[in-house]
N, C-alpha and C positions, 0 to 999 in steps of 0.2 A: 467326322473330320475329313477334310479333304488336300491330299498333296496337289493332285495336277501334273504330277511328276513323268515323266516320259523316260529318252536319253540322261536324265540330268534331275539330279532329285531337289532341284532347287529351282523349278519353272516357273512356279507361281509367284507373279507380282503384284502392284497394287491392285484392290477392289472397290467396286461398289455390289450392291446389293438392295434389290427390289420387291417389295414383294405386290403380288397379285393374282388372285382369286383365289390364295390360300397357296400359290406357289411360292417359295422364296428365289427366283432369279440372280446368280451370281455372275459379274464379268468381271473379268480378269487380264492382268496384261501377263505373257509369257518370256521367260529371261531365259537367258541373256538376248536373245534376237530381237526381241520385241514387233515380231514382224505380223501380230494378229492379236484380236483381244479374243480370249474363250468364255465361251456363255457354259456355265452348271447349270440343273435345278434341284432342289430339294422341297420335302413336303412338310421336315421338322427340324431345316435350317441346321443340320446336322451331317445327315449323308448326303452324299450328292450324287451326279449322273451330269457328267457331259452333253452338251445337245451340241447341234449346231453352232460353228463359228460366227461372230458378229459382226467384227471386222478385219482387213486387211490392211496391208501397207499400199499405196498408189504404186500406179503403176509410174514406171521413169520418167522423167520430168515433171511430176505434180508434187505438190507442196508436203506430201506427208508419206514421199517415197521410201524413207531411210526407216524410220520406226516411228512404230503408235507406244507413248505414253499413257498415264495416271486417266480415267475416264470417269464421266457420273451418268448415270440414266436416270430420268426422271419420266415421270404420267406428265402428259397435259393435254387436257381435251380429250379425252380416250385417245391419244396415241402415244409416243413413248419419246424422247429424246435422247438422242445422246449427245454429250459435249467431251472432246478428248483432245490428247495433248497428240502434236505430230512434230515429227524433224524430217530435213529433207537433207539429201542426198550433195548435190550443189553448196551447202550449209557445213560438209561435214558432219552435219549431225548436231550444230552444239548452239542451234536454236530452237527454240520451244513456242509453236504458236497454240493457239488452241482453233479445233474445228468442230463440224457438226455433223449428226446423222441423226434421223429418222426412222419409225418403224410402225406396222399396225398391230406386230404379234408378239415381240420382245426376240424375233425370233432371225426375222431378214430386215438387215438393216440398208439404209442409200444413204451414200453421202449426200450433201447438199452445202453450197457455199453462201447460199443467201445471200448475196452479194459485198455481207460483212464478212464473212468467213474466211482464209483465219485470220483470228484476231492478233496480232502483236503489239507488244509497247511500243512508244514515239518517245518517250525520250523526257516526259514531262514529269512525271513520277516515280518512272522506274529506268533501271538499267535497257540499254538497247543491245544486239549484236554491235555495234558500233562502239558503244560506252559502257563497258562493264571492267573490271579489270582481272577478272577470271579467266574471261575468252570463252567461256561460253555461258547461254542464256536460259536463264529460267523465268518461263510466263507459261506457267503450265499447271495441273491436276487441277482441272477447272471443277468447282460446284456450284451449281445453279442453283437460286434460294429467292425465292417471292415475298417480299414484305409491301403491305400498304399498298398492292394492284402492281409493283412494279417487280421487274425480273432484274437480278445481281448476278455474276460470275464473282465466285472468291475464287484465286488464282495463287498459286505460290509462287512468288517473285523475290525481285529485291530492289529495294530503295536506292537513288539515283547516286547517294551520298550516304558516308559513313562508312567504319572502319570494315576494312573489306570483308571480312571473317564474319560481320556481324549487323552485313545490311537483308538478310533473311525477312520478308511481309507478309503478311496477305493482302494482297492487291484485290484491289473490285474493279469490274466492269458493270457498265448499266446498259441494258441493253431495251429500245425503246422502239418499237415499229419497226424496226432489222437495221436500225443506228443505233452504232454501239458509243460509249461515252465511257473513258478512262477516267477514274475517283481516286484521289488520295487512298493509300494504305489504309482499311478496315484494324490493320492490327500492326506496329510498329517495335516490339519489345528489344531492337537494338541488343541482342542476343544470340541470335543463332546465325549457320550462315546461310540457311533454309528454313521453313517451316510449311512444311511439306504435308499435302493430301490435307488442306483447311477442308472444313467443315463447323456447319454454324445451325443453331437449332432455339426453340424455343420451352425451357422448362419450368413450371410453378413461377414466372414470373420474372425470370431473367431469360437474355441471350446465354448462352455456352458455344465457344470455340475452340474446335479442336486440333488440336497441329501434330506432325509425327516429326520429332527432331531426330537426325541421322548422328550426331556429336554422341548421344549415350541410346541410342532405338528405345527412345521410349514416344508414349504417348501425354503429351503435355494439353492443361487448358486455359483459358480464361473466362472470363465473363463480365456483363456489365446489363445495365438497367435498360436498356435501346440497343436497336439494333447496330446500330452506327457507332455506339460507344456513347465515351472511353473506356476499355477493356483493361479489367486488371486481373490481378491472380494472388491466390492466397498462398499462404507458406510452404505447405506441400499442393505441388500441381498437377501431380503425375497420376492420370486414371489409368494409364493401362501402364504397368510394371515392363522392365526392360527387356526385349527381343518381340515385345508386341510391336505392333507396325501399320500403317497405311490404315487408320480406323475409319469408320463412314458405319453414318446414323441409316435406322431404319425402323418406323412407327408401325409397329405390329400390334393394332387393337388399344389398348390400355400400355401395354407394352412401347417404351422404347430400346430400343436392342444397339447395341453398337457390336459391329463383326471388325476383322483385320486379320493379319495374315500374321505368324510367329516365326523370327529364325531359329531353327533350332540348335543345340549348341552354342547360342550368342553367337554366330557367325552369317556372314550375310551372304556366302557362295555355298552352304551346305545346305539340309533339306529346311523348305519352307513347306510351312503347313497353313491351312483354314483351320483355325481351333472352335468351336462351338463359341456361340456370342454370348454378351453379360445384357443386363441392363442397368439401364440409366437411373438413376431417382437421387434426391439431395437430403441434404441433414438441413438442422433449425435454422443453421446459418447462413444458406445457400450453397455448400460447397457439395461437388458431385461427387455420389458412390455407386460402387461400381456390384449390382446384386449377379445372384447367380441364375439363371437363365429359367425361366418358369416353367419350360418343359420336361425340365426334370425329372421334377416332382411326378409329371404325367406320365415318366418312362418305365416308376418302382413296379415291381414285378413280385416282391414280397420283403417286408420289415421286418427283424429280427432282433430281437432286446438283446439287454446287454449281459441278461442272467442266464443266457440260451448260447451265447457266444463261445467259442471252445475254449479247450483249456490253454491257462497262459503259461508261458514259457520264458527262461531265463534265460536268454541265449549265451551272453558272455558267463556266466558262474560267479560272479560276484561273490564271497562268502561278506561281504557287508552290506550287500543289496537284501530287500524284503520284499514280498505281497503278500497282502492280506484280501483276499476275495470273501468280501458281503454279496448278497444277493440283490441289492443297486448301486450297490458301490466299489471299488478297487483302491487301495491302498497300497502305492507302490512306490520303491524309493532304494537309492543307494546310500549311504553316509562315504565314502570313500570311493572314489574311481568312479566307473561307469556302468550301466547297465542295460539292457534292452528287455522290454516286458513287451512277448509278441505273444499272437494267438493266429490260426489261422484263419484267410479270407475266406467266406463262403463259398463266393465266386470272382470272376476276374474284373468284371468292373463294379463298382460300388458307389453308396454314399457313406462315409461314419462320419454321426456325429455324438455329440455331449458335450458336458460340464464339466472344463476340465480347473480343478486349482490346485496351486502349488504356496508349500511352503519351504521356508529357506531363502538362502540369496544364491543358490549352486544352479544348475544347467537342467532344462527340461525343455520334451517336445515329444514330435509324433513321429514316428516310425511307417514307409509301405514300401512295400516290395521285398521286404527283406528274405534274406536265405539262411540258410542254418548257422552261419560264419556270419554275419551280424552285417553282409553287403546289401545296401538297398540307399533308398532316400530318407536324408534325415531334414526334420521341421523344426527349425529351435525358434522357442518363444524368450525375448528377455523382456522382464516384465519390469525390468528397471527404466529402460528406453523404450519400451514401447516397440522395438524391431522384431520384426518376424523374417525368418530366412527357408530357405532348401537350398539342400549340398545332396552332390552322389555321393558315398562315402561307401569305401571297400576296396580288396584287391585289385592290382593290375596285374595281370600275369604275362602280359605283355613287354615287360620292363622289369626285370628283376635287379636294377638299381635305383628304380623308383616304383617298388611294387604295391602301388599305393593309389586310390583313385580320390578325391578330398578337391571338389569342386562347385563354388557356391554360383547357382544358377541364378536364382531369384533372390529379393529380399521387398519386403514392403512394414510401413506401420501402421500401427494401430493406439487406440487409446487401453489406458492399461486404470487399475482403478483399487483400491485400498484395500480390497478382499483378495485380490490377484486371482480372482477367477474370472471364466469366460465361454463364451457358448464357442466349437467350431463345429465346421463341417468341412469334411474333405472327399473330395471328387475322383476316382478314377476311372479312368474309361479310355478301354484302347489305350494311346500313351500320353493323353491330355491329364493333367493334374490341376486341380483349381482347390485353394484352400479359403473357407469366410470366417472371419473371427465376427463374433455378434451381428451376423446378417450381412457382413460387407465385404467383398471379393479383396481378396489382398493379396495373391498370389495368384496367377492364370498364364500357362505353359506348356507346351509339350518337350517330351523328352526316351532316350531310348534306349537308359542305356541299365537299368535292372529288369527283372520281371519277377521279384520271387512270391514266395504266398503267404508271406506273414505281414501281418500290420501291430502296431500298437504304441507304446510308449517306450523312452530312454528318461532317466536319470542321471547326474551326475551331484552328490552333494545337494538333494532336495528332496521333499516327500511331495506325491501327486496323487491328488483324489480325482477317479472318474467316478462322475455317476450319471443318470441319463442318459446312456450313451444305446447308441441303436445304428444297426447296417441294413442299408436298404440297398439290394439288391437290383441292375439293370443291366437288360439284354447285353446280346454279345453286339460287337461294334461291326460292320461292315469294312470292306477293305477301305483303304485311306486312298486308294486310288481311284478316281470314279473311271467307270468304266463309259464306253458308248454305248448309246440306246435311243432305238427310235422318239423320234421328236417330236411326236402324236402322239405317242403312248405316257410322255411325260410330261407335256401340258395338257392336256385334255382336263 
């Protein structure tokens, strides 16, 4: 994971991410200034290492003196582009053009204006600094996307016309021998008042568009059979669960990986984090799931069954709670009140997974971090709706007229099925948590606010059978802060 954090534990802003010769490449915009984009790298898309800055702000009087926005890089030809959003100074600040840079190494970038650069609206599809009724303009977090020999900019904008709250686009440019050419809106869903850091790709046979709406910080998508459309979107749209942010694709091998940055705490002035990326891949119908990241698997350091696991504990006393420990199985349940059935973690970061089914219509889930007093993170599964949650839940000793901490971070669905059984697996590492119910990311977050050593199940009014269940152990985590280090030594 990577903060980026300095002064202010909430630096890091949008990204892209590149990868080449086995490097993964991250740039970034830095908040609140926004006066430079920073370049990471990592080897396993996981820790990072500062290198070299890639851009600046212009110097006084040039078009992108005020701040650098939302950026993409992309390869072409063996060298590198980049296209990023600027404001100027003279403007106030509250126009958005998009420009360009160049590079041979990923490393020292040049402006260049091409003599398009930068681009702005005119007025014929989208809002202008002139015509908008906000007063200030968005034509910015440009992605560059090649279909059929021709090069597009998708751009976050907004429509010339429509209720103001909810003229939010993706606008395209075409850009053709360094004549650019302004397109109707790629995506129009008369919904949002942004639709922020577009991004478009092609999988098993459809488009996929990705948008980050700022109304609830989630990541939102659609899709359609051409590049061009019409784009639509199914009932649940949301790939990336809420406080994920600024997503952007990146095809690693067989792999497609989508990265993005997380608030943490649901707040967008406290610390922001890089959480380790998911990937991409669809179900029979074409709708996108969000898997857990393939390197994983490559990180296990040793497996541990479930009949080698320590011994389980009662935490709250229940006298109407039970377990019965088989040797593949656990047998655990309260009829009345609540309960917690923990055991201790091996080590601090993990993977567990298993079979977990419930009988009953009462309260069941999973349990990490917890401490002796029953404070940690709770996973409730309702198997009636198909919702899946995490809440902090435990003292506050901070407030002893609300000495109580009871705070739902995340929530996602899932499909639920007549046995009311199901495979999970739950992630911890450092302070990133990612839950999959049957192979599919439905929860992915960071957070900071328990640490204890117990894991396992709660009860309320339900009996739950584990079985299959196993903890695979992975290293310790690196600091979340990348440090600096020679720029030789880490592209090489």
């Amino acid at each position: 994971m990577y903060s980026g954090s300095g002064f202010s534990d909430w630096e890091i802003g949008d990204i892209t991410v590149i990868l080449h010769k086995g490097i993964y490449h991250l740039f970034h915009l830095i908040i609140p200034n926004h006066d430079y984009i920073a370049h990471a790298v990592s080897t396993d898309g996981i820790s990072w290492r500062r290198v070299n800055n890639a851009l600046f702000v212009g110097h006084p009087g040039e078009w992108d003196d005020d701040m650098l926005w939302t950026m993409h890089v992309v390869e072409v030809n063996d060298t590198f582009e980049m296209y990023y959003t600027g404001l100027q100074r003279k403007d106030r600040g509250v126009v958005s053009r998009i420009g360009f840079a160049e590079s041979n190494d990923l490393i020292n970038w040049t402006k260049n204006r091409k003599s398009i650069f930068p681009i702005e609206p005119k007025g014929i599809f989208y809002e202008t600094s002139k015509t908008n009724p906000r007063t200030w303009l968005s034509f910015r977090d440009p992605f560059r996307f090649k279909y059929k020999g021709e090069v597009y900019l998708l751009v976050a904008t907004r429509t010339i016309a429509g209720p103001v709250s909810r003229r939010g686009c993706v606008g395209m440019v075409k850009i053709t021998n360094d004549v650019f050419e302004l397109m109707p809106p790629l995506l129009y869903p008369m919904m949002y008042d942004d639709i922020e850091c577009p991004c478009v790709f092609e999988l098993n046979g459809r488009f996929y568009l990705l948008g980050s709406i700022r109304e609830d910080i989630k990541v939102r998508y659609w899709f359609a059979t051409d590049f061009f459309g019409e784009y639509h979107s199914f009932n649940a749209d949301v790939i990336l669960p809420q406080g994920n942010y600024a997503a952007r694709t990146v095809q690693d091998g067989t792999h497609l990986l989508v990265f993005n940055f997380f608030y943490a705490y649901g707040k967008i002035n406290a610390l922001r984090v890089l959480p380790p990326p998911k990937e991409l891949g669809t179900d029979a119908e074409g709708r996108l799931l969000l898997k857990s990241y393939y390197r994983w698997q490559q990180m296990v350091q040793q497996t541990i069954a479930q009949p080698d696991f320590t011994t389980v504990k009662k935490i709250l006393g229940n006298l109407t709670a039970t377990c019965i420990i088989e040797a593949e199985k656990w047998f655990c349940g309260a009829r009345s009140g609540y309960e917690i059935f923990c055991f201790e973690k091996p080590v601090e970061n993990f993977i567990w997974e298993g079979i977990l089914t419930v009988e009953g219509m009462g309260k069941f889930g999973l349990v990490s971090d917890i401490d002796a007093d029953g404070n940690g993170y709770f996973i409730s599964f309702d198997m009636t709706n198909g919702l899946v949650k995490i809440r902090t839940w435990g003292f506050n000793p901070l407030n002893t007229r609300e000495n109580f901490i009871f705070h739902d971070i995340q929530s996602g669905v899932f499909k639920t099925n007549e046995k009311k059984s199901f495979h999970f697996a739950l992630i911890r590492y450092g302070n990133y948590i990612e839950l999959s119910i049957d192979g599919v990311v439905k929860l992915t977050l960071m957070d900071y606010t328990f640490s204890g050593n117990l894991i396992g199940l709660y009860s309320a009014s339900s009996f739950i059978c584990l079985q299959r269940s196993t903890v695979k152990t992975l290293p310790k985590t690196e600091g979340e802060y990348a440090s600096q280090e020679e720029t030789q030594k880490l592209t090489d």
